[in-house]
PDB file of N, CA, C and O in Angstrom:
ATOM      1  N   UNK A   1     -22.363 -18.190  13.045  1.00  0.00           N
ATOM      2  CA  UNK A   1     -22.432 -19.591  13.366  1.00  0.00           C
ATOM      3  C   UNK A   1     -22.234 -19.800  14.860  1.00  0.00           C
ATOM      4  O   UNK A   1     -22.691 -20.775  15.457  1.00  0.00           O
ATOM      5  N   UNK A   2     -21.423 -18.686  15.514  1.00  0.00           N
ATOM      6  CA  UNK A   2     -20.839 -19.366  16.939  1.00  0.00           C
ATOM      7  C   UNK A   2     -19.723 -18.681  17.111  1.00  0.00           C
ATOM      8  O   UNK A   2     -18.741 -18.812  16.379  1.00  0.00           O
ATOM      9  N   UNK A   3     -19.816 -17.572  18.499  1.00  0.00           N
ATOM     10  CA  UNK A   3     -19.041 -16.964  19.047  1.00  0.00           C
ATOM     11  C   UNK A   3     -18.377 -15.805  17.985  1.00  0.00           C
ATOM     12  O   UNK A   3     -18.853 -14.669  17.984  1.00  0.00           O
ATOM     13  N   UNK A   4     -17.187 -16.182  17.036  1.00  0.00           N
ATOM     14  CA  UNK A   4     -16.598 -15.125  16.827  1.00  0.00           C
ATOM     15  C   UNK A   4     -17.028 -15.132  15.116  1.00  0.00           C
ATOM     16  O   UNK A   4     -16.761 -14.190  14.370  1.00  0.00           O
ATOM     17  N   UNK A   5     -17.737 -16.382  14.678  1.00  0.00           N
ATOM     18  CA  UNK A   5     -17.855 -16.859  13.548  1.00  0.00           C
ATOM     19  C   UNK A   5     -19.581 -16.541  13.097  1.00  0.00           C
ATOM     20  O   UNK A   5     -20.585 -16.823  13.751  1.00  0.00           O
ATOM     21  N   UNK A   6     -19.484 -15.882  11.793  1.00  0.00           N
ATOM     22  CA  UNK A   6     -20.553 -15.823  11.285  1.00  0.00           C
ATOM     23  C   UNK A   6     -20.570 -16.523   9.787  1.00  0.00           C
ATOM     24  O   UNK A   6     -19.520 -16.918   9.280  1.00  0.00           O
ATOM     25  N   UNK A   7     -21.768 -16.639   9.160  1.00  0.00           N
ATOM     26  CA  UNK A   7     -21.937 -17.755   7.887  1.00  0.00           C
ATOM     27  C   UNK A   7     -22.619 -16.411   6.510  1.00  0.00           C
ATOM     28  O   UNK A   7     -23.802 -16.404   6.166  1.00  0.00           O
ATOM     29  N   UNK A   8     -22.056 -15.884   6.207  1.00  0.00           N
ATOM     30  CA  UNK A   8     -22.768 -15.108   4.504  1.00  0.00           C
ATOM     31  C   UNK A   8     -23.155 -16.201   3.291  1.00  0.00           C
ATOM     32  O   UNK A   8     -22.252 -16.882   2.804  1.00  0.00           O
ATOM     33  N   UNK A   9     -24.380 -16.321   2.880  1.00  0.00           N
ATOM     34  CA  UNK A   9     -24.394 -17.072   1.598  1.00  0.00           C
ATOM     35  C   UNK A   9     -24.836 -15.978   0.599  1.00  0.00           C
ATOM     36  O   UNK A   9     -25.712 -15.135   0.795  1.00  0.00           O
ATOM     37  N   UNK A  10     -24.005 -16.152  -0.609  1.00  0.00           N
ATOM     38  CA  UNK A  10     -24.211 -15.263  -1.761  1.00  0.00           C
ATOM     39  C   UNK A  10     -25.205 -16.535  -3.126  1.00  0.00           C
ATOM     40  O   UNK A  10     -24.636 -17.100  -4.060  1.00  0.00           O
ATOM     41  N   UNK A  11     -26.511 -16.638  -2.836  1.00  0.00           N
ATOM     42  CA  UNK A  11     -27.196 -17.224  -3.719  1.00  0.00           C
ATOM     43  C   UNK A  11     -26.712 -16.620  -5.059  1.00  0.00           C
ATOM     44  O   UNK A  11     -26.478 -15.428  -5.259  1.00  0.00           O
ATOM     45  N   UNK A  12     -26.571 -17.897  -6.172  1.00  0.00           N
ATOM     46  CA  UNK A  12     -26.531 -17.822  -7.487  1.00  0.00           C
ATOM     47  C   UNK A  12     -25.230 -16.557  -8.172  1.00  0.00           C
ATOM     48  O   UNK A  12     -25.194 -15.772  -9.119  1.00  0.00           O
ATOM     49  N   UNK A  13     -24.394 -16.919  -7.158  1.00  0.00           N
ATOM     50  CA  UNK A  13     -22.737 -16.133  -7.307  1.00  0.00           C
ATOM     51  C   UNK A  13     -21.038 -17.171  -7.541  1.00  0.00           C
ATOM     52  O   UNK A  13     -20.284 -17.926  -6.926  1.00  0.00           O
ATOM     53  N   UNK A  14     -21.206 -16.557  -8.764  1.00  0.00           N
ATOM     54  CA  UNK A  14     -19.317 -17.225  -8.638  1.00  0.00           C
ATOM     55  C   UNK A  14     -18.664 -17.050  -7.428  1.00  0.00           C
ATOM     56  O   UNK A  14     -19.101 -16.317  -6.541  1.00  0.00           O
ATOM     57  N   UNK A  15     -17.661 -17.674  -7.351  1.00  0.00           N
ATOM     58  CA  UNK A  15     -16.603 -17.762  -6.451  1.00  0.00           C
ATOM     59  C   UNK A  15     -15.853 -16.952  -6.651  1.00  0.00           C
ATOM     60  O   UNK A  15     -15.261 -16.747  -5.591  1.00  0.00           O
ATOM     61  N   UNK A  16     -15.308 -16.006  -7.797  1.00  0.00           N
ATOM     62  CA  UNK A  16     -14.829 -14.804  -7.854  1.00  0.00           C
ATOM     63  C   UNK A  16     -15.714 -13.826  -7.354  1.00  0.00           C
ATOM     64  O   UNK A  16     -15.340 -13.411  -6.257  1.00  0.00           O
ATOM     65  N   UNK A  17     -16.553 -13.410  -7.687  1.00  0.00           N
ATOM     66  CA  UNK A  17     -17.984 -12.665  -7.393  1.00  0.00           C
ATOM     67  C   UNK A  17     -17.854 -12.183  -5.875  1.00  0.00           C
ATOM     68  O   UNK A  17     -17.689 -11.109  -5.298  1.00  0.00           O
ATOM     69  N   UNK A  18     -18.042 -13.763  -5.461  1.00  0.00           N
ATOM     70  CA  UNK A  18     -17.790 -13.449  -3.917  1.00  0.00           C
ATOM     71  C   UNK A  18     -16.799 -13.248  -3.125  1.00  0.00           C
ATOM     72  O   UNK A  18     -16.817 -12.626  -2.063  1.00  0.00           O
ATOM     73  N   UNK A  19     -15.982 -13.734  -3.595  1.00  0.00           N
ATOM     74  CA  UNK A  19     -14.241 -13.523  -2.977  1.00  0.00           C
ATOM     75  C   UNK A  19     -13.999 -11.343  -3.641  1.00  0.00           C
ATOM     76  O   UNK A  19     -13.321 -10.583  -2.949  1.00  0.00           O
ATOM     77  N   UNK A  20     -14.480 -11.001  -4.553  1.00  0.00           N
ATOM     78  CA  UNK A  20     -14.504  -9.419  -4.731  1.00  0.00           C
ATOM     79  C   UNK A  20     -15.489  -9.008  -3.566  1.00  0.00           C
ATOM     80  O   UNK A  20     -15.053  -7.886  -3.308  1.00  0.00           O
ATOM     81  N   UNK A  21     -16.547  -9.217  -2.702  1.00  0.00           N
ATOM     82  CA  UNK A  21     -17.577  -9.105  -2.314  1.00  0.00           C
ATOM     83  C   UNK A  21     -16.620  -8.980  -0.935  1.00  0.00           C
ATOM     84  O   UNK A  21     -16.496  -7.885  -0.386  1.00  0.00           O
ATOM     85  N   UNK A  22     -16.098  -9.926  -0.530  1.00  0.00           N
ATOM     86  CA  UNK A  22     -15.108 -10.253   0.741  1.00  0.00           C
ATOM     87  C   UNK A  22     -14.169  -9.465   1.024  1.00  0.00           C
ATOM     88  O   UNK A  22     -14.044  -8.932   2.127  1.00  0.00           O
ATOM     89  N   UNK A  23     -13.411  -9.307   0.065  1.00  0.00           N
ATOM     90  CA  UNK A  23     -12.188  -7.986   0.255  1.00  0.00           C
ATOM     91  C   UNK A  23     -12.137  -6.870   0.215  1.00  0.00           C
ATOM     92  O   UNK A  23     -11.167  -6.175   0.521  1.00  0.00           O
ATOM     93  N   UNK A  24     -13.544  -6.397  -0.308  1.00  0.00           N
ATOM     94  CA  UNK A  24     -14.295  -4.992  -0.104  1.00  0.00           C
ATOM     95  C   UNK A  24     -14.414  -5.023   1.970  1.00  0.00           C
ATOM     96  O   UNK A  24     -13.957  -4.490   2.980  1.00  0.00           O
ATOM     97  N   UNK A  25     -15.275  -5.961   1.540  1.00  0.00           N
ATOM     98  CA  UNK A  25     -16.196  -6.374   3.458  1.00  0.00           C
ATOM     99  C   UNK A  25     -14.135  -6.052   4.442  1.00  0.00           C
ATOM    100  O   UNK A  25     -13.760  -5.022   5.002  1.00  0.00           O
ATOM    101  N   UNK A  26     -13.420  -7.237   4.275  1.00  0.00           N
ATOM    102  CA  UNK A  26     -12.121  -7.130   4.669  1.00  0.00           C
ATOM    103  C   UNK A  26     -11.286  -5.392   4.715  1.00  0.00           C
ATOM    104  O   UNK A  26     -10.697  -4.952   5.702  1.00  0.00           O
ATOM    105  N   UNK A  27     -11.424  -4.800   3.638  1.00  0.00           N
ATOM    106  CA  UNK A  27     -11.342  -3.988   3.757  1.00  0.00           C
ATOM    107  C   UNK A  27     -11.936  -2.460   4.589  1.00  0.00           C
ATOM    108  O   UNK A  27     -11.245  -1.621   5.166  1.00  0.00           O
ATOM    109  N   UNK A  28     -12.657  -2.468   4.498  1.00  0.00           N
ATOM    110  CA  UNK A  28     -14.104  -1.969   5.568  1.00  0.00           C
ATOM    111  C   UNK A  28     -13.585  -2.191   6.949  1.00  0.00           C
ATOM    112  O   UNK A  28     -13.152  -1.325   7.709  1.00  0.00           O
ATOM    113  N   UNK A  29     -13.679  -3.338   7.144  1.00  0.00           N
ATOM    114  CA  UNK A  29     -13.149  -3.632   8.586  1.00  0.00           C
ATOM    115  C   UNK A  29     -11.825  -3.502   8.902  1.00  0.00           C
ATOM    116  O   UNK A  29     -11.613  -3.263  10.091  1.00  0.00           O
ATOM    117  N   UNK A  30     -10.781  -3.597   8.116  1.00  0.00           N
ATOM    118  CA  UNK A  30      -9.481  -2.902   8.508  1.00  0.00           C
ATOM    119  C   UNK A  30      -9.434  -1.320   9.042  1.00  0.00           C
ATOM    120  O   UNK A  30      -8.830  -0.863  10.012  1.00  0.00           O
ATOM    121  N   UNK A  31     -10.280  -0.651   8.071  1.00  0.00           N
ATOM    122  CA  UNK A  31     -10.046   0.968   8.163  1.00  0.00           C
ATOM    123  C   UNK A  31     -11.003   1.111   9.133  1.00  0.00           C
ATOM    124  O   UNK A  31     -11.069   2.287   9.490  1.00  0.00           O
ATOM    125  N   UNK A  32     -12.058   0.123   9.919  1.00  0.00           N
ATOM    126  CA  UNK A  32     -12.825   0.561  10.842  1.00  0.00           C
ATOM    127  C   UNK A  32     -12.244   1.267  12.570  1.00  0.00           C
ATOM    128  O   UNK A  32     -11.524   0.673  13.373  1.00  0.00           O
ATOM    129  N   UNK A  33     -12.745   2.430  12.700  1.00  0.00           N
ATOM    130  CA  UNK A  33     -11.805   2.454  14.301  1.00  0.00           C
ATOM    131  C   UNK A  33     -12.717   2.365  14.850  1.00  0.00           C
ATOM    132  O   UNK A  33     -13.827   2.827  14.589  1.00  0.00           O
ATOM    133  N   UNK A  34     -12.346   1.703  15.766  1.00  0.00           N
ATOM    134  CA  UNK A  34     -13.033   1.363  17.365  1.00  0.00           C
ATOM    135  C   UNK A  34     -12.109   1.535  18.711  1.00  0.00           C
ATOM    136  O   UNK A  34     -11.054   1.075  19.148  1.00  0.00           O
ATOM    137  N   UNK A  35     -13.201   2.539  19.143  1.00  0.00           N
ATOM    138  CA  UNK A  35     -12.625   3.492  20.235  1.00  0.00           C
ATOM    139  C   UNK A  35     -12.443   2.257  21.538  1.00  0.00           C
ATOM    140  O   UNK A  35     -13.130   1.263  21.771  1.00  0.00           O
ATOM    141  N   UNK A  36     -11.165   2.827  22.267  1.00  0.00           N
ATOM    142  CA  UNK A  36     -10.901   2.219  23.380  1.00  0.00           C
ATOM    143  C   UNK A  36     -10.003   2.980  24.211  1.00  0.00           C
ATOM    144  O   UNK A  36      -8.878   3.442  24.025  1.00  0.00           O
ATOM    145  N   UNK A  37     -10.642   2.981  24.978  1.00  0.00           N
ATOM    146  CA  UNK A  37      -9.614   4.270  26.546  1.00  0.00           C
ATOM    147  C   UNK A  37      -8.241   3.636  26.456  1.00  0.00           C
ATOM    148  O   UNK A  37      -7.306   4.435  26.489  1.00  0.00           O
ATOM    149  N   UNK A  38      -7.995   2.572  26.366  1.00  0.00           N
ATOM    150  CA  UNK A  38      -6.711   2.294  26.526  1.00  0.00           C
ATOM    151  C   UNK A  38      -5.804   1.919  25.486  1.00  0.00           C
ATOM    152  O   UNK A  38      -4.615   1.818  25.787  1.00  0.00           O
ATOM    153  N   UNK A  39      -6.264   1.638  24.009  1.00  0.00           N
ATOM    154  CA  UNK A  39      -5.708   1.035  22.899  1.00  0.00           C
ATOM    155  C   UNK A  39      -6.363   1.476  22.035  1.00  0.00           C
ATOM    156  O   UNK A  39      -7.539   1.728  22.298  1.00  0.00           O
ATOM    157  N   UNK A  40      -5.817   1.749  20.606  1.00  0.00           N
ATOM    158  CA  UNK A  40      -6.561   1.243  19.384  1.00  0.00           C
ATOM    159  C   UNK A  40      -7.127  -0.263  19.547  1.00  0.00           C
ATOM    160  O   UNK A  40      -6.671  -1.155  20.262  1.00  0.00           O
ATOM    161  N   UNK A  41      -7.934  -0.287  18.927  1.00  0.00           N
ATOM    162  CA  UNK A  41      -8.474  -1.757  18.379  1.00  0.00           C
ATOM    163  C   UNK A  41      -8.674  -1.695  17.044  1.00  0.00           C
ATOM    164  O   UNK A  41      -9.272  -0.744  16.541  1.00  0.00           O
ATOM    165  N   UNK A  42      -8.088  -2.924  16.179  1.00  0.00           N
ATOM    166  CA  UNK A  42      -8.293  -3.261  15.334  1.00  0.00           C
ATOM    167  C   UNK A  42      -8.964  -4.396  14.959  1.00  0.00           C
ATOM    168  O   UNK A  42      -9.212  -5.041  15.978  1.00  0.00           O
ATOM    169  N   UNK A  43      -9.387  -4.962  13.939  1.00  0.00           N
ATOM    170  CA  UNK A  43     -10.121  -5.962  13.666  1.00  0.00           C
ATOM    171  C   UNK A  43      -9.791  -6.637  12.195  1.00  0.00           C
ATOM    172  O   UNK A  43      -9.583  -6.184  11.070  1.00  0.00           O
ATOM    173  N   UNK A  44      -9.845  -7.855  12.739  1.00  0.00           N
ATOM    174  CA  UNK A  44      -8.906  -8.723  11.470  1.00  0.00           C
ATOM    175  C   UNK A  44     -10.290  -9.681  10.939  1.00  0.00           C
ATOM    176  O   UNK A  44     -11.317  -9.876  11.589  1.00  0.00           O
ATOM    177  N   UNK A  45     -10.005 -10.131   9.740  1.00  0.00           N
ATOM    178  CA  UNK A  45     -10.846 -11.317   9.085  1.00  0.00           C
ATOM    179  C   UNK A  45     -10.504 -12.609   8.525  1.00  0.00           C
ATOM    180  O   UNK A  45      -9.775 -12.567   7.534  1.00  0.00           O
ATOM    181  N   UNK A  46     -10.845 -13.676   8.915  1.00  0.00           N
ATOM    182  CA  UNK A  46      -9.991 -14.837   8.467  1.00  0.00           C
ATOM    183  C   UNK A  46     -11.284 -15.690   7.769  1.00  0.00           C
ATOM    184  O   UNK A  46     -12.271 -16.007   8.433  1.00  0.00           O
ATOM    185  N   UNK A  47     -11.114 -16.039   6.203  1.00  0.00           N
ATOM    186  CA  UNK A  47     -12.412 -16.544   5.744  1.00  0.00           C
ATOM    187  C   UNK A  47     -12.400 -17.534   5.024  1.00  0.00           C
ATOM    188  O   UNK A  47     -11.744 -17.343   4.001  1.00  0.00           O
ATOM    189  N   UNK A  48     -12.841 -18.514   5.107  1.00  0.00           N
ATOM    190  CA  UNK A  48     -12.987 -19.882   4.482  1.00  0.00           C
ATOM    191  C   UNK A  48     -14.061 -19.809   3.186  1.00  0.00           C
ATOM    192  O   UNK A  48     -15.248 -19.682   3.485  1.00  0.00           O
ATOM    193  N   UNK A  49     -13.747 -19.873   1.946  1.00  0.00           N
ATOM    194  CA  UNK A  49     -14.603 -19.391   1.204  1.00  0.00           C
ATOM    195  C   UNK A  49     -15.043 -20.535   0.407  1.00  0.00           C
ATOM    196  O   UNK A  49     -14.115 -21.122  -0.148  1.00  0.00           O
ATOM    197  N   UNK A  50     -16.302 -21.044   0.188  1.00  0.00           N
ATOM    198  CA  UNK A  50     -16.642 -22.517  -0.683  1.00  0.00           C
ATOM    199  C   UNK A  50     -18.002 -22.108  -1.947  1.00  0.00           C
ATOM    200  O   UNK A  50     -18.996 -21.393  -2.068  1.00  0.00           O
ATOM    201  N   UNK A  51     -17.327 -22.959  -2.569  1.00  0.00           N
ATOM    202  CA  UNK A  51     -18.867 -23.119  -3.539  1.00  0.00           C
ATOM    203  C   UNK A  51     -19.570 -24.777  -3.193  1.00  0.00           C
ATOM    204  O   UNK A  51     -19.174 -25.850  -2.737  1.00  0.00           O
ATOM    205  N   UNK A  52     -20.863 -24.173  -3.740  1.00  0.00           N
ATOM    206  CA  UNK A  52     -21.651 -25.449  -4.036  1.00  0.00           C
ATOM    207  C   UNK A  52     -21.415 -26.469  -4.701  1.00  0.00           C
ATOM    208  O   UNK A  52     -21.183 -26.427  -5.909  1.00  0.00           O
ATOM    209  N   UNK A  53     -21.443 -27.635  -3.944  1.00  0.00           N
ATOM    210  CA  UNK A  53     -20.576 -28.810  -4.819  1.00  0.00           C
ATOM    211  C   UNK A  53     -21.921 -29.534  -5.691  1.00  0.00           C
ATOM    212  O   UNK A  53     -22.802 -29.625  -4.836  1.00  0.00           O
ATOM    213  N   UNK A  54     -22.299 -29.918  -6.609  1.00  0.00           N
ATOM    214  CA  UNK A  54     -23.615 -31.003  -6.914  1.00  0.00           C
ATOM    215  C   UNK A  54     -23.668 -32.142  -5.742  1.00  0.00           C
ATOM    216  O   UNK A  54     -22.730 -32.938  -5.719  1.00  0.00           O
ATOM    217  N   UNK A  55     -24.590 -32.256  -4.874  1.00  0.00           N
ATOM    218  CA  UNK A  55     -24.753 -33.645  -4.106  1.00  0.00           C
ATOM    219  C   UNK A  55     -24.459 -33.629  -3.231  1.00  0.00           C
ATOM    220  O   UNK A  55     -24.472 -34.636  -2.524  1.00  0.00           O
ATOM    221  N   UNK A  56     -23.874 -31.997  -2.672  1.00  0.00           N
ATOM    222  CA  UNK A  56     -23.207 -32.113  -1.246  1.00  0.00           C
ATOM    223  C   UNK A  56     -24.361 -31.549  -0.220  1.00  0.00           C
ATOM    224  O   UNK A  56     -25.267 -30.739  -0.418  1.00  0.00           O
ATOM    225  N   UNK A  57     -23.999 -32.249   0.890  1.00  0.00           N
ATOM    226  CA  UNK A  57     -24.908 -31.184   2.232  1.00  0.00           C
ATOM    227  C   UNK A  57     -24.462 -30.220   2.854  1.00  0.00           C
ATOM    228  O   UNK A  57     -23.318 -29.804   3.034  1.00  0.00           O
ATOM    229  N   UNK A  58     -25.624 -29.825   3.235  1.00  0.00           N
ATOM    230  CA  UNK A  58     -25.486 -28.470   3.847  1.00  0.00           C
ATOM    231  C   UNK A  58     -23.773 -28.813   5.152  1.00  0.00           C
ATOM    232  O   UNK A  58     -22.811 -28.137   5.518  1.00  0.00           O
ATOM    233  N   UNK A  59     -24.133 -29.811   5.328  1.00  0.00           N
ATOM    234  CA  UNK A  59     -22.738 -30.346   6.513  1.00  0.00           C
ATOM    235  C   UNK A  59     -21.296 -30.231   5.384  1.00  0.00           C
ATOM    236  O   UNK A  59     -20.304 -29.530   5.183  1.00  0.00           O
ATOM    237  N   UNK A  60     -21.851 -31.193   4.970  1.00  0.00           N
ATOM    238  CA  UNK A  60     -20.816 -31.026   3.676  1.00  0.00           C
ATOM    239  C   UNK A  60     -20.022 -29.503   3.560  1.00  0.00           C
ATOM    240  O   UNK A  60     -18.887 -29.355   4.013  1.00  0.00           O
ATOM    241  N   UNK A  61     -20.644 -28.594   3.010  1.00  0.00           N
ATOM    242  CA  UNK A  61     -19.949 -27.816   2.786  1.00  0.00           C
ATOM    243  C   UNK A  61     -19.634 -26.447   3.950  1.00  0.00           C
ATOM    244  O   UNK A  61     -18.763 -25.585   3.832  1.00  0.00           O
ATOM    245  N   UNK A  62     -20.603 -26.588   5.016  1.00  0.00           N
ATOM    246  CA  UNK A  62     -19.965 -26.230   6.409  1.00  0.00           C
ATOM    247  C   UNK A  62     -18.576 -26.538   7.088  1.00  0.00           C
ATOM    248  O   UNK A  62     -17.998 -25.653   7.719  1.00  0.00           O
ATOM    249  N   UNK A  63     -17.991 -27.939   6.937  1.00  0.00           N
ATOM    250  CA  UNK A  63     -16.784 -28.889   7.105  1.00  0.00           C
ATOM    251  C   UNK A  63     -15.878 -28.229   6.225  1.00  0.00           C
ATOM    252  O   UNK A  63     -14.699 -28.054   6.532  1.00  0.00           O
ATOM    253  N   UNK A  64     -16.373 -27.858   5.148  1.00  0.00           N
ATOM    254  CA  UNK A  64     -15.185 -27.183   4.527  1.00  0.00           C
ATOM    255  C   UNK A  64     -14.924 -25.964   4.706  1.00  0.00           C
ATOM    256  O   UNK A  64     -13.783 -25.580   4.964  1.00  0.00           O
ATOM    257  N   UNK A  65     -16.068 -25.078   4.584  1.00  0.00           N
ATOM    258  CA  UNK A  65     -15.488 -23.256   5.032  1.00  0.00           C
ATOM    259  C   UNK A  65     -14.923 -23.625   6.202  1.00  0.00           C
ATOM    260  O   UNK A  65     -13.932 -22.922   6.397  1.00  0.00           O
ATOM    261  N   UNK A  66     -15.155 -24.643   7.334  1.00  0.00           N
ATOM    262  CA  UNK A  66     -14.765 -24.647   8.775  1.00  0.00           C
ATOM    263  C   UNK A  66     -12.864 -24.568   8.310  1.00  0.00           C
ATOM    264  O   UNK A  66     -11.983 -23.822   8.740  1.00  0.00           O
ATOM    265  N   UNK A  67     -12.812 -25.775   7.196  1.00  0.00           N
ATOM    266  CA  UNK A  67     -11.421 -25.971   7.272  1.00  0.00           C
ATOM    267  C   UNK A  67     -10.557 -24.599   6.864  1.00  0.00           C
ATOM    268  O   UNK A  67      -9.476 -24.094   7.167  1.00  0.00           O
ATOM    269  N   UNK A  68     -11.282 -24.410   6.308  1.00  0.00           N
ATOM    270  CA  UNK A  68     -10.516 -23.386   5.060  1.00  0.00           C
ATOM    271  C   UNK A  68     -10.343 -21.981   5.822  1.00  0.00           C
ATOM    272  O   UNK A  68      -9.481 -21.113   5.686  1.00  0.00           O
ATOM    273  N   UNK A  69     -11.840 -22.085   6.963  1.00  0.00           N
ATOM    274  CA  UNK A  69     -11.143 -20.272   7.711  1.00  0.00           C
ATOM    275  C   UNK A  69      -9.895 -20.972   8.767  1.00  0.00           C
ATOM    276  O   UNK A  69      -8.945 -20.265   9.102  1.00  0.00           O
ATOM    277  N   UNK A  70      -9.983 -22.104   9.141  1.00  0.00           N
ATOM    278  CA  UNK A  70      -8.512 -22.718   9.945  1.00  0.00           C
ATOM    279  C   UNK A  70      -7.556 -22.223   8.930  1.00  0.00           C
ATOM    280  O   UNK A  70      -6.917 -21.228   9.274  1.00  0.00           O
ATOM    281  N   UNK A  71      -7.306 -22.738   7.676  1.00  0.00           N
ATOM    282  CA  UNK A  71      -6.414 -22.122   7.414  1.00  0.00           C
ATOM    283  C   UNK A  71      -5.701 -20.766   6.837  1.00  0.00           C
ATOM    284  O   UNK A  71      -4.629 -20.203   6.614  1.00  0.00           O
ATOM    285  N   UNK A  72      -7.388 -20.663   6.756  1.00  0.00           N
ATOM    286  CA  UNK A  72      -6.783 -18.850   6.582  1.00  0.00           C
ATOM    287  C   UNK A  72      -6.258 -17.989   8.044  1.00  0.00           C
ATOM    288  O   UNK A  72      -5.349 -17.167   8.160  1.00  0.00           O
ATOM    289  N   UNK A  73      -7.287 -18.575   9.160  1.00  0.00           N
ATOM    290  CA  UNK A  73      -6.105 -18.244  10.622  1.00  0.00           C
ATOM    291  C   UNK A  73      -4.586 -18.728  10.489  1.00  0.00           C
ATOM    292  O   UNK A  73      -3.584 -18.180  10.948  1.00  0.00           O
ATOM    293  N   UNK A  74      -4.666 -19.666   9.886  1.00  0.00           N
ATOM    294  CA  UNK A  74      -2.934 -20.080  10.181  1.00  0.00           C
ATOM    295  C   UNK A  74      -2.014 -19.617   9.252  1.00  0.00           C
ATOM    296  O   UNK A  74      -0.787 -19.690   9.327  1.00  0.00           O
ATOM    297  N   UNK A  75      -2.870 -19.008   8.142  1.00  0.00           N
ATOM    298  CA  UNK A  75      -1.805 -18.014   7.202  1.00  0.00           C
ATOM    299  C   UNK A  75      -1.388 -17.002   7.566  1.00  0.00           C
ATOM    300  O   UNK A  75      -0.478 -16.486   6.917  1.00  0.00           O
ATOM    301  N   UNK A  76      -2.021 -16.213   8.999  1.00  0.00           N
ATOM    302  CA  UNK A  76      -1.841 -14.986   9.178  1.00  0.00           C
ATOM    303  C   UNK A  76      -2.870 -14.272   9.102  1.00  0.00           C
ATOM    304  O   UNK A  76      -2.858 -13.239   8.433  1.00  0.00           O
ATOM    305  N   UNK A  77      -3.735 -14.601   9.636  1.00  0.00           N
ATOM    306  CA  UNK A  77      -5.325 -13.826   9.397  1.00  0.00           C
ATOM    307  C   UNK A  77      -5.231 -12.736   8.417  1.00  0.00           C
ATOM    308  O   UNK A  77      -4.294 -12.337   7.726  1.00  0.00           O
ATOM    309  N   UNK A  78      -6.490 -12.350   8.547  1.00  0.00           N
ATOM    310  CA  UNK A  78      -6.722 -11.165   7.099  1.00  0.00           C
ATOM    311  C   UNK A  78      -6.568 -11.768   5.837  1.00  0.00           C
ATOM    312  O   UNK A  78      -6.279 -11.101   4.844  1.00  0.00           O
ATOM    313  N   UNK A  79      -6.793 -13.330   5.804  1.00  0.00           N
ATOM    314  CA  UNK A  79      -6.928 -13.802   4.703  1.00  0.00           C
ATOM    315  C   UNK A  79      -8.165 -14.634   4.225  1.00  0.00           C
ATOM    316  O   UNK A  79      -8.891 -15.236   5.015  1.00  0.00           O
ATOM    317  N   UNK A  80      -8.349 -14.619   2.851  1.00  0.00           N
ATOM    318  CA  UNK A  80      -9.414 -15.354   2.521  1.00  0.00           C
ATOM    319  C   UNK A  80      -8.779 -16.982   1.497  1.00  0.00           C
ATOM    320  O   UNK A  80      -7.963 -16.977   0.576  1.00  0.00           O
ATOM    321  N   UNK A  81      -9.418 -18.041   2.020  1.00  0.00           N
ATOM    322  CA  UNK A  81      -8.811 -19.130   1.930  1.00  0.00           C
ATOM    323  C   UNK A  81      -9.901 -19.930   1.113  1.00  0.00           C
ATOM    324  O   UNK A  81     -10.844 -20.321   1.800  1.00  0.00           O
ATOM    325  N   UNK A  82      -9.939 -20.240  -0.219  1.00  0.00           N
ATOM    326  CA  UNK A  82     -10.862 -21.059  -0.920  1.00  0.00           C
ATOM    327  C   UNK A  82     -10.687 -21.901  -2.006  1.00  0.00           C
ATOM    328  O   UNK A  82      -9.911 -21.739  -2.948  1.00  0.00           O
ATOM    329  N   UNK A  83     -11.351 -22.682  -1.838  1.00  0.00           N
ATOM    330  CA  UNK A  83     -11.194 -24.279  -2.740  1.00  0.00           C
ATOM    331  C   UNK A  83     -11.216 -24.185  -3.950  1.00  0.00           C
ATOM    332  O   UNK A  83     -11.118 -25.194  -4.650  1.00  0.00           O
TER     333      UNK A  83
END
């Protein structure tokens, strides 16, 4: 979507479905190393996770993963946060 933020849609998937789909992905990227002369680097994931509401827009439900990875940053990243 922008800078550090990207958008996955899982067409015609539960919200469990995809939240198993996520913590695999979360996982992956924890155990990933990335070389640096001066540090480890690690890499964290903070994810706002939504389903399709009947009647909502595409804004609509953008406004909400927006909220929801806010608060999965404010839980302590490495979390997945959904409605």
């Amino acid at each position: 979507m922008g800078g550090e933020e990207f958008l996955v849609v899982f067409p015609e998937t539960e919200l469990e479905e995809a939240q198993a789909v996520l913590k695999r992905l979360m996982s992956k990227l924890k155990e990933a190393q990335l070389p640096d002369p001066a540090e480890r680097l690690t890499l964290t994931v903070s994810i706002g996770l939504v389903q399709f509401k009947p009647g909502e827009s595409v804004g609509d439900i953008l406004n909400r993963a927006d909220d929801l990875l806010y608060a999965a940053k404010h839980a302590g990243r490495d979390q997945i946060s959904h409605d």
